[in-house]
C-alpha positions as CSV (number, residue, x, y, z in Angstrom):
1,X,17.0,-25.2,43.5
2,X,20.2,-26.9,42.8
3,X,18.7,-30.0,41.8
4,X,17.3,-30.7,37.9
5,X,14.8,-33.4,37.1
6,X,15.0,-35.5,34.0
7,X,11.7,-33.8,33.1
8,X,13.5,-30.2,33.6
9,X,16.1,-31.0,31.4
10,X,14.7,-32.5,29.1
11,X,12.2,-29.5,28.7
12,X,15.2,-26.6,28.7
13,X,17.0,-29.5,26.5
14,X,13.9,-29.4,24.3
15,X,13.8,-25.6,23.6
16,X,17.2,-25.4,22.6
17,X,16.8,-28.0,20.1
18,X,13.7,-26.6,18.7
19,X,15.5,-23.0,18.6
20,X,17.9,-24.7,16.4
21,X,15.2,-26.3,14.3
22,X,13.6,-23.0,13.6
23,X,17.0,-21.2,12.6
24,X,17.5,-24.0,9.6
25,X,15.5,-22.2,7.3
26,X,17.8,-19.0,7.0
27,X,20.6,-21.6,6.3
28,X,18.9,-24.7,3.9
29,X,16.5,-24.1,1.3
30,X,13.3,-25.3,1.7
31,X,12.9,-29.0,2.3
32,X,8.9,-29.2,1.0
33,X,6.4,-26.6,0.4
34,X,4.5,-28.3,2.8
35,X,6.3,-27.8,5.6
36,X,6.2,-24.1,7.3
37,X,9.1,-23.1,6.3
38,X,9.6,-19.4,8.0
39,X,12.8,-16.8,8.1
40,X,14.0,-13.8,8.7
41,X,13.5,-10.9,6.3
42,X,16.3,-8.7,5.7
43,X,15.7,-4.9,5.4
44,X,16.6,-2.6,3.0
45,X,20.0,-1.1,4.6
46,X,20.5,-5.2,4.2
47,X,19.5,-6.0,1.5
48,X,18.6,-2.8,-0.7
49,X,15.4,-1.5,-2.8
50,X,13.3,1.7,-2.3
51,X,11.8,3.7,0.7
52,X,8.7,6.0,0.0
53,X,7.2,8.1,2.3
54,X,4.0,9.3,0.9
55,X,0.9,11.4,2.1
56,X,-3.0,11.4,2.1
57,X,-4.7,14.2,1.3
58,X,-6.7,14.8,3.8
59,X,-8.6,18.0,2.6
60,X,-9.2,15.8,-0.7
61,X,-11.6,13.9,1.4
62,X,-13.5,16.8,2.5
63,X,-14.0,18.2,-0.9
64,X,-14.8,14.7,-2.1
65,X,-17.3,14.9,0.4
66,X,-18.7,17.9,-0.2
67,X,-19.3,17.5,-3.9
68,X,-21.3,13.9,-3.0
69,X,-23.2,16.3,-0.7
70,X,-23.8,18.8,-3.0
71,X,-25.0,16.8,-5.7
72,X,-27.7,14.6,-3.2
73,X,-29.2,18.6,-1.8
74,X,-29.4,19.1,-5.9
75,X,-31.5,16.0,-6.8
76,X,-33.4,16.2,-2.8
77,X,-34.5,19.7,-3.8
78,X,-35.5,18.9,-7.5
79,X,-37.6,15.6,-6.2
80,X,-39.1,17.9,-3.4
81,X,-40.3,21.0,-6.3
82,X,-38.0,23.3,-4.2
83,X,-36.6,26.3,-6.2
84,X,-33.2,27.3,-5.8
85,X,-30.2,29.4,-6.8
86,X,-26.4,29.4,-6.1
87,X,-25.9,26.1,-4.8
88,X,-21.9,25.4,-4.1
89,X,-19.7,23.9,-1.9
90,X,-17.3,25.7,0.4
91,X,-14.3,23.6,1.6
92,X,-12.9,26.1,3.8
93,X,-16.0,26.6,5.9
94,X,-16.7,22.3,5.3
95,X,-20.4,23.4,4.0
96,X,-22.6,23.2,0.6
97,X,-24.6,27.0,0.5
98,X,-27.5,27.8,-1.5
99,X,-30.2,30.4,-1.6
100,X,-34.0,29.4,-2.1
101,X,-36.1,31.1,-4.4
102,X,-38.8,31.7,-2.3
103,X,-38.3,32.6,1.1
104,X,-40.9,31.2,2.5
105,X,-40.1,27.9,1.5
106,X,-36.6,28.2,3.7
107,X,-38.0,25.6,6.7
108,X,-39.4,22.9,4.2
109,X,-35.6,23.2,2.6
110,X,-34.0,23.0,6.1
111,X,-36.4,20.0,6.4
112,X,-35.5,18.5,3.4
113,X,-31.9,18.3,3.7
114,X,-31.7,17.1,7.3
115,X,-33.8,14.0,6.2
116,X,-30.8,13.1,3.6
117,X,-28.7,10.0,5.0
118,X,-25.7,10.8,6.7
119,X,-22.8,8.6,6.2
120,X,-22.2,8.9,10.2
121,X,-24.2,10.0,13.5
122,X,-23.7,13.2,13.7
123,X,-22.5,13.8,10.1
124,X,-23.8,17.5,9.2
125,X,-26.0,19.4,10.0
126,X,-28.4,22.4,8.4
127,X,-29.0,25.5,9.5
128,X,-30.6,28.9,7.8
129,X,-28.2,31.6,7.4
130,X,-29.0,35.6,8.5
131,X,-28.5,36.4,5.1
132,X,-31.3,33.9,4.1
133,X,-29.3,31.4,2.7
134,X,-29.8,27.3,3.6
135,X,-26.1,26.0,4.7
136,X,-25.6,22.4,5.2
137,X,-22.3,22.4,7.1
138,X,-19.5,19.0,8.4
139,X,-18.6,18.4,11.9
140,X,-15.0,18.5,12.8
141,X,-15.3,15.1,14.6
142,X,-17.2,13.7,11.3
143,X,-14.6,14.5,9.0
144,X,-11.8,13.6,11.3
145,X,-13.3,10.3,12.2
146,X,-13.8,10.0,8.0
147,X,-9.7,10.7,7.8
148,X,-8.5,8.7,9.9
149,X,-10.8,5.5,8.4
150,X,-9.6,7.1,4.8
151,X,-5.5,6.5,5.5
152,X,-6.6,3.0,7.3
153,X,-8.0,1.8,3.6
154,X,-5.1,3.6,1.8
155,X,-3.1,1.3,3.7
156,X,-5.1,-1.8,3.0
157,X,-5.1,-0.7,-0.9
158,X,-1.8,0.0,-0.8
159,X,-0.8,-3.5,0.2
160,X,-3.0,-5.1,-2.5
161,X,-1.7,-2.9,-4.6
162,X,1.8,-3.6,-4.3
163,X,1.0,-7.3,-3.7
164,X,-0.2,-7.5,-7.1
165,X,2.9,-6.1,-8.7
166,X,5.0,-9.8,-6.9
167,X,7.1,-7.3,-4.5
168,X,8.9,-10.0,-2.2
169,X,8.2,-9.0,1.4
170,X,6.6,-4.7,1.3
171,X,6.9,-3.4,4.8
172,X,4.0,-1.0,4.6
173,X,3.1,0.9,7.6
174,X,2.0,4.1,9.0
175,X,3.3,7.2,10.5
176,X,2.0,10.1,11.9
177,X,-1.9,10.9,11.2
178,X,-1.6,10.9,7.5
179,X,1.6,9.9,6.3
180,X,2.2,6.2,4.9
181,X,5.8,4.3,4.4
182,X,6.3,1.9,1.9
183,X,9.7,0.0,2.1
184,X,10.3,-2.0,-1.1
185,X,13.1,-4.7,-0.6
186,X,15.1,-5.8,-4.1
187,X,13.3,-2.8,-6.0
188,X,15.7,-0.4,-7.0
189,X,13.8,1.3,-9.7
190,X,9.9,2.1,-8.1
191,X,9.0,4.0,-11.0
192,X,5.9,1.6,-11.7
193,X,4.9,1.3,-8.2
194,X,4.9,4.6,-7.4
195,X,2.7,5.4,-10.5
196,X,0.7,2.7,-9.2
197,X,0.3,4.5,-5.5
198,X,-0.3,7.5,-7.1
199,X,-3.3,6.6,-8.9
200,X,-6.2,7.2,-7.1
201,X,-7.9,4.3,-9.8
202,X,-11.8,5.9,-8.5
203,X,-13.9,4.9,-11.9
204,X,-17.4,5.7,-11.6
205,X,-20.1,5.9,-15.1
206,X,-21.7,9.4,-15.9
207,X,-23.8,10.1,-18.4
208,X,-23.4,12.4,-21.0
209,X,-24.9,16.0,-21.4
210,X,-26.0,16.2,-25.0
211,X,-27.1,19.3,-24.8
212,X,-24.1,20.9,-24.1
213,X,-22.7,23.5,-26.5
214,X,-18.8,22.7,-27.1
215,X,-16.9,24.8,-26.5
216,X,-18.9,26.6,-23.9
217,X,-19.1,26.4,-20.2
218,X,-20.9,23.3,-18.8
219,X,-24.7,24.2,-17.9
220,X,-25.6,23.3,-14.4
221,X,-25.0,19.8,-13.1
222,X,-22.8,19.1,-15.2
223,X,-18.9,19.5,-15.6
224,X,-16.4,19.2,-18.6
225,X,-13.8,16.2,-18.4
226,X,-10.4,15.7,-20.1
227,X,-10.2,12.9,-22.3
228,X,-7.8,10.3,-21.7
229,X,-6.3,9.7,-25.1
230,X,-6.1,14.0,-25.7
231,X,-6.4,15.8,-22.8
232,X,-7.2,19.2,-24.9
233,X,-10.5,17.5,-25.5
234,X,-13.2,17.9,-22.8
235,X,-16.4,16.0,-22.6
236,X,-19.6,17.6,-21.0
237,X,-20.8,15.1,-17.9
238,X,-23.4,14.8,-15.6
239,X,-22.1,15.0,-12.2
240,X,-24.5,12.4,-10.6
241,X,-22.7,9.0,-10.9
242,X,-25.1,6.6,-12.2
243,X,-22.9,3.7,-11.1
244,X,-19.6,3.5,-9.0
245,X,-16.8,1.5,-9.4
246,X,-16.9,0.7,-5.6
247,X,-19.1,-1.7,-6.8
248,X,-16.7,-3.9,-9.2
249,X,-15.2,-7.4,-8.1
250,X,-13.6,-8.4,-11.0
251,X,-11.1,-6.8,-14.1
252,X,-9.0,-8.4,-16.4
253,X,-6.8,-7.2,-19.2
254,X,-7.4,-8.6,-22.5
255,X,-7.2,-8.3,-26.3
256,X,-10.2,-7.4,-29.1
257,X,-10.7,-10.3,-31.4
258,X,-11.3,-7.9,-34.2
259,X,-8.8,-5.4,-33.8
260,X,-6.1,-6.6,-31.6
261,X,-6.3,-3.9,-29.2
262,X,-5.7,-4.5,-25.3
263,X,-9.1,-3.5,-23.5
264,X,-10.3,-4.3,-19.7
265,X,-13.1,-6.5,-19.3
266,X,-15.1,-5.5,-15.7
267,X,-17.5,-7.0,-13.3
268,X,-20.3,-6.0,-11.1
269,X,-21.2,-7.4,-8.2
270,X,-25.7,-7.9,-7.5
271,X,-26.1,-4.0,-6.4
272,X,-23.7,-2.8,-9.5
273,X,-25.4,-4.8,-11.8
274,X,-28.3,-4.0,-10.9
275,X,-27.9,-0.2,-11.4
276,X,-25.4,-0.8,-14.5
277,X,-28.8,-2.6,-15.8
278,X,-31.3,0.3,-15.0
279,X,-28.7,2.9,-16.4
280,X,-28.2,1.2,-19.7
281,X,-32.2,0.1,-20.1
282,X,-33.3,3.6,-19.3
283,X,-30.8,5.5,-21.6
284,X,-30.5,3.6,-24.9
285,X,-29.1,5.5,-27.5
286,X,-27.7,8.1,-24.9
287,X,-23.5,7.8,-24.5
288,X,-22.2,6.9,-21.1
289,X,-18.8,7.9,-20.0
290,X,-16.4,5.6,-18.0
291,X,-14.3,8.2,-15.7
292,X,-11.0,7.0,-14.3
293,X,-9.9,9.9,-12.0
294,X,-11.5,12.5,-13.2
295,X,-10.5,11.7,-16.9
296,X,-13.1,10.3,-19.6
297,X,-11.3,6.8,-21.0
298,X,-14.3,6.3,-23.4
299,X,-17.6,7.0,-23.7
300,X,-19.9,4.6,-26.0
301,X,-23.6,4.7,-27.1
302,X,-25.8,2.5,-25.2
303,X,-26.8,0.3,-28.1
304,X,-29.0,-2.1,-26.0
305,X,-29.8,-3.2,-22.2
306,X,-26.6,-4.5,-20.5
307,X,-28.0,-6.8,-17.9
308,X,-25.0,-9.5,-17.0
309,X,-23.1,-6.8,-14.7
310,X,-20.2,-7.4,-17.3
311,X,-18.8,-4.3,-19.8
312,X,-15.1,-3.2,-21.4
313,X,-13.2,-0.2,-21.4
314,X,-11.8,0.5,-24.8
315,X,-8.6,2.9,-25.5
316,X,-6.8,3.9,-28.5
317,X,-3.1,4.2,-25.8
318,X,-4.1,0.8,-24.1
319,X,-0.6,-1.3,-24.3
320,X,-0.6,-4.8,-22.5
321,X,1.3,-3.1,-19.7
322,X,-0.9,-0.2,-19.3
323,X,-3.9,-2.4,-19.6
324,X,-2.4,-4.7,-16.9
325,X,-2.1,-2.0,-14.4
326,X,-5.7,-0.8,-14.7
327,X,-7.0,-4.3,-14.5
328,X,-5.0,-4.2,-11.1
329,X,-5.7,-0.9,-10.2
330,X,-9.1,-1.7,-10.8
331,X,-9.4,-5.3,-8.5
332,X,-7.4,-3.0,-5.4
333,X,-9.9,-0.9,-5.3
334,X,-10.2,2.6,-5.7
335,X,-8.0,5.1,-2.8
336,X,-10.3,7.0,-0.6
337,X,-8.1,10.0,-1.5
338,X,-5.2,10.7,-3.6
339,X,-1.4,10.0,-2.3
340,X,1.4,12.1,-3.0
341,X,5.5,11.1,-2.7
342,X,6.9,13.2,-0.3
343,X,10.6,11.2,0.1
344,X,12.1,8.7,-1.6
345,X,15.6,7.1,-1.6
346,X,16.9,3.9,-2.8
347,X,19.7,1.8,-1.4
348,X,21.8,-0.3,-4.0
349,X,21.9,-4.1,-3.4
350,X,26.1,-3.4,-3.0
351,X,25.4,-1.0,-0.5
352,X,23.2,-3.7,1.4
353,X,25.8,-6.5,0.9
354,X,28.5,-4.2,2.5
355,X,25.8,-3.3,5.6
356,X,25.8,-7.2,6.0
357,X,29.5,-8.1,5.7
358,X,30.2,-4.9,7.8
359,X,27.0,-5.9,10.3
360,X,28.4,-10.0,10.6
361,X,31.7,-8.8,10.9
362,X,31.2,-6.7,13.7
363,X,29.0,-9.9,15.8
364,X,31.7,-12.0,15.0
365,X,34.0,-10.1,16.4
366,X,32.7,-9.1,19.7
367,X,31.2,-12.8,20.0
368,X,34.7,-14.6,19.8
369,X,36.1,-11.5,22.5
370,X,32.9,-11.9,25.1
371,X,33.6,-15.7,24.7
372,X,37.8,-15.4,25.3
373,X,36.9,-13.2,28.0
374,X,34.5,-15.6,29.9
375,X,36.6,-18.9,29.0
376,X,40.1,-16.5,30.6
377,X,38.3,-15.2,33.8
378,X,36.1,-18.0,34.6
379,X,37.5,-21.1,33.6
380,X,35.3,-24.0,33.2
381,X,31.9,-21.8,34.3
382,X,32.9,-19.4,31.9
383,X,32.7,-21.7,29.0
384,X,29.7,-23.3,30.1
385,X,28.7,-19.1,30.1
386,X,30.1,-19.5,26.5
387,X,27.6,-22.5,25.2
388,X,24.4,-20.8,26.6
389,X,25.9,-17.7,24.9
390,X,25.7,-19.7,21.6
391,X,22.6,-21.3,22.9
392,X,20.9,-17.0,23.0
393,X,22.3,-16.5,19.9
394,X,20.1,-19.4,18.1
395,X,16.9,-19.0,20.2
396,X,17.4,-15.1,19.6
397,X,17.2,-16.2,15.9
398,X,14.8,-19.3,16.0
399,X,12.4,-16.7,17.9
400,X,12.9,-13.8,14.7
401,X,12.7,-16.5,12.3
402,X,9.2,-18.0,13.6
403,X,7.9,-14.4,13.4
404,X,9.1,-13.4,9.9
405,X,10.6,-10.4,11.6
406,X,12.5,-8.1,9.1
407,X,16.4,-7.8,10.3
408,X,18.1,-4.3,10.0
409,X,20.8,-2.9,10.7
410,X,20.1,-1.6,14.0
411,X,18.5,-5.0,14.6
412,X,22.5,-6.3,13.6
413,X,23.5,-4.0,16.7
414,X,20.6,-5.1,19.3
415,X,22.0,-8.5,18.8
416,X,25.4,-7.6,19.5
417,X,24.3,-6.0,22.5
418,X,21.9,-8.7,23.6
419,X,25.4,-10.6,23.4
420,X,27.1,-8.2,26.1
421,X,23.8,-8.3,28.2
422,X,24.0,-11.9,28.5
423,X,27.4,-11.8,29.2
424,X,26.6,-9.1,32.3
425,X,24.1,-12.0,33.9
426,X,26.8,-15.0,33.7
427,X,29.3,-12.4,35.1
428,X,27.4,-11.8,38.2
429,X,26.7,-15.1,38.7
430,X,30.1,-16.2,38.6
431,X,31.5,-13.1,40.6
432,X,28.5,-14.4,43.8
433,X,30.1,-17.7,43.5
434,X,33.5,-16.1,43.6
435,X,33.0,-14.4,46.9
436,X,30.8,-17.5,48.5
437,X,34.0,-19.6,47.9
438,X,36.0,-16.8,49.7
439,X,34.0,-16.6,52.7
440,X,34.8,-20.3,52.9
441,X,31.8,-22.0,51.8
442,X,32.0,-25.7,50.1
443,X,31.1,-25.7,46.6
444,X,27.7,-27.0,46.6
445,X,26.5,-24.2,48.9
446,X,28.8,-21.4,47.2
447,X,27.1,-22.4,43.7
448,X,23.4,-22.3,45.4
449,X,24.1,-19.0,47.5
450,X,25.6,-17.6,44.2
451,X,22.5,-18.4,42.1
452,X,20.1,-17.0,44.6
453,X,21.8,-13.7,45.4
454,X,22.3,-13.0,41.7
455,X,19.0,-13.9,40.4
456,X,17.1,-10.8,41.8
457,X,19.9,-8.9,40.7
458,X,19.5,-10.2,36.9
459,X,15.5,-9.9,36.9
460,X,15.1,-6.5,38.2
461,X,17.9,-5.2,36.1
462,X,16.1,-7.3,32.6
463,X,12.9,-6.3,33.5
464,X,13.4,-2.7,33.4
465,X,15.4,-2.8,30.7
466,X,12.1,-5.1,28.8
467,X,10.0,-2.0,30.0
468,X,12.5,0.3,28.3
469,X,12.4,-1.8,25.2
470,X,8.6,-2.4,24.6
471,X,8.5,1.0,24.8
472,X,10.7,2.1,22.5
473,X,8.9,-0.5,20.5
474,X,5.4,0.9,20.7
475,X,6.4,4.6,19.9
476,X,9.1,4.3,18.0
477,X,9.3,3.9,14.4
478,X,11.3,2.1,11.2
479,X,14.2,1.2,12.4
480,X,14.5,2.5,16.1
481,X,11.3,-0.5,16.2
482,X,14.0,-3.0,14.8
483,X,16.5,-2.4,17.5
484,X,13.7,-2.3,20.1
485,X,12.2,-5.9,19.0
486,X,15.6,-7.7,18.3
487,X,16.6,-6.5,22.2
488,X,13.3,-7.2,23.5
489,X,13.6,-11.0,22.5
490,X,17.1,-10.9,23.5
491,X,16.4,-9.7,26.5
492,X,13.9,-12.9,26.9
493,X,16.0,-15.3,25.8
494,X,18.9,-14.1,27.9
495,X,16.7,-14.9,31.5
496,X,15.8,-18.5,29.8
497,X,20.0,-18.9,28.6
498,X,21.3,-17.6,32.1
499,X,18.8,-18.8,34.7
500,X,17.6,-22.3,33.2
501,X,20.7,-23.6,31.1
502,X,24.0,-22.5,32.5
503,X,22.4,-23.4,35.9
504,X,21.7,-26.9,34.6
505,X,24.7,-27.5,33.2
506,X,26.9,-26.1,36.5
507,X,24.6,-28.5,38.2
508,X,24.9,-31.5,35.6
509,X,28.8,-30.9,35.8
510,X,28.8,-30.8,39.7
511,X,26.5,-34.1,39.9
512,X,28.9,-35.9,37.8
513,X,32.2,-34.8,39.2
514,X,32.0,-33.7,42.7
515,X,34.6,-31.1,43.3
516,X,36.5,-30.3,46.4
517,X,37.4,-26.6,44.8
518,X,34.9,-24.9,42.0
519,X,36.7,-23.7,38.8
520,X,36.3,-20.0,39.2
């Protein structure tokens, strides 16, 4: 194995040049947008901005549910002619109650409500109560199956979201069963984004109970709403949605002609328009409310049939900003429940530009001591140690750069450490050729004894330290899965730097010279 092709070297030659290619970008500006132009991000102990840990509520979703629920046995039992009397929901047991009129009509009830669609196999099911009540009640496994796909699409939201707003580079991610962190890099103030999160932005169009005495308690199936624009004012509302915003593609801010007001123009897709055109054709004259989280922005008489799948939501506090962020909050999509701020901090951009002067400091330093320590105790092989040091260094970064990773500073200290790894695979190396020459070997059989006894020694010792690595990778979190990345491709890199290129250049060195007594 002491001998090297052209082809071999011109293939380990080859990676080392394309490493150095790939590590340009975090040093030149981009040449052409045309070219792919990748590098690494910097975190926010490097570069500072805002960390928010936030929260689903989970139990939202199940009252959510519920309510949909209760509303469907309503209109399944009014459709059927069934009588009934205290229908309500009960979160706690995960069940929507009611008691029939007559008794005897209990099994056409339970038969009723177990034909109603179920969002998943196995949803609910429905039972009669001793106490002669009809209970439609949630499976655990449902509703867990339900939470679980609910803080998946908070995530997706959440990155649309916060795309919209131009955030360079989010790190949004999740942790824990319901818990989602948002890392903000360059935002120091997140006031508008976390109003943003915090919205759940669910619009859907009720119509309006004009029969409702004001001032008086809403009459069944119906609910009073606080008005956007004065919240002391409550509007009486069916609570059967008539048409969901699930079903919008499209919303734009934009200003009346006549008044000069901001307003936000919306789209339907087929199935939206389709029901925004029943709704409107079948209620003229009648006033539909547009509900933004469980708020009333407006709520107009339906002058004529809207058919186009296209409408405007009209406010007296609409501001371009305020419009702007609807629109978006709108095209994101509504959140499958709401999201609450449990921690937030904020790291200045000095503090960041310290982390880095402190963080390159600290490399810099035990770089030029590993390399006046190999170059001292090895000689000659210790400074070809030295250049496929250098050589790890850039493929450790061409191979962060190609993935966009996001450097931290843990990921500052794995590199340092991958440095001092390295460093322990050259060493043995050089110590096996070291006692070959003792035992009196020539030099072209100490160098191949030394490579081949301290090969297995480097690969077992890498590979369970890659084991350890991915590991702490795969269960780890923030930045503990910074450290664990920049070490894992260190630890890659180092087996390429140590067993392909300071080999080849010993050998290279040794070809060219041929030395009665090895420089070690």
């Amino acid at each position: 194995m002491m001998y090297y092709s052209r082809a071999r070297m011109a293939s380990v030659l080859g990676v080392c040049a394309l490493g150095l290619l790939l590590c340009l970008p975090n040093f030149l500006g981009p040449p052409s947008r045309v070219l792919p132009w990748r590098q690494i991000h910097l975190g926010l102990d490097l570069r500072g901005g805002s960390y928010l840990l936030m929260q689903v509520d989970v139990p939202a979703i199940t009252r959510e549910r519920l309510a949909a629920l209760t509303d469907e046995v309503r209109q399944d039992l009014i459709k059927a002619g069934l009588g009934y009397r205290d229908l309500a929901a009960d979160p706690a047991a995960r069940s929507v109650r009611f008691t029939p009129r007559d008794p005897s009509e209990r099994a056409r009830d339970v038969a009723a409500l177990r034909a109603l669609p179920k969002a998943s196999p196995g949803e609910f099911s429905v039972a009669s109560q001793p106490d002669g009540s009809v209970a439609l009640t949630l499976s655990q496994a449902a509703m867990q199956r339900r939470a679980h796909d609910a803080v998946v699409q908070s995530i997706e939201i959440v990155r649309r979201r916060i795309d919209a707003t131009g955030v360079v580079d989010p790190e949004i991610s999740r942790q824990g069963d319901d818990r989602i962190v948002v890392q903000l890099p360059g935002i120091t103030d997140p006031n508008r984004v976390k109003k943003l999160l915090g919205t759940t932005a669910k619009m859907t169009f009720h119509l309006v109970d004009e029969n409702a005495t004001p001032g008086a308690p809403a009459p069944p199936g119906a609910e009073l709403l606080p008005m956007q624009d004065n919240p002391k004012q409550t509007l009486a509302v069916f609570r059967h949605v008539d048409v969901d915003g699930a079903d919008l593609t499209n919303a734009a801010a934009g200003q009346d002609n006549q008044s000069g007001g901001w307003d936000v123009n919306f789209t339907f897709n087929s199935a939206g328009a389709r029901k925004f055109g029943d709704v409107t054709r079948n209620n003229i004259g009648r006033r539909l409310a547009i509900v933004l989280d469980n708020k009333v922005l407006s709520a107009p008489v339906i002058q004529s049939v809207i058919a186009g799948g296209q409408g405007v939501i009209t406010g007296s506090d609409f501001t371009a900003q305020s419009a702007t962020d609807l629109a978006l909050l709108l095209r994101a999509g509504a959140l499958p429940a709401p999201l609450a701020v449990i921690e937030e901090r904020s790291i200045g951009p000095s503090l960041g530009a310290a982390s880095i002067r402190a963080g390159a400091i600290s490399l810099a330093v035990g770089f030029l001591l590993v390399i006046g320590f190999m170059g001292l105790f090895y000689g000659l092989f210790g400074w070809f140690a030295n250049l496929a040091l250098v050589a790890n260094l850039i493929l450790l970064l061409a191979v962060l750069s190609l993935f966009q990773a996001t450097l931290t500073l843990p990921g500052m200290a794995g590199m340092l450490l991958t440095l001092g790894m390295a460093v322990d695979a050259n060493i043995l190396i050089n110590e096996r050729i070291r006692e070959e020459v003792r035992r009196g070997r020539k030099p072209l059989a100490a160098m191949q004894a030394g490579f081949e006894r301290a090969t297995g020694t480097i690969l077992d010792s890498n590979a369970t330290a890659l084991l350890a690595h991915v590991m702490l990778f795969v269960f780890g979190t923030g930045p503990v899965r910074g450290f664990a990345l920049t070490i894992t491709v260190g630890i890659l890199t180092t087996l390429f730097t140590t067993l392909l290129l300071s080999r080849m250049l010993m050998v290279r060195w040794y070809a060219v010279r041929r030395p009665s007594l090895l420089p070690v």
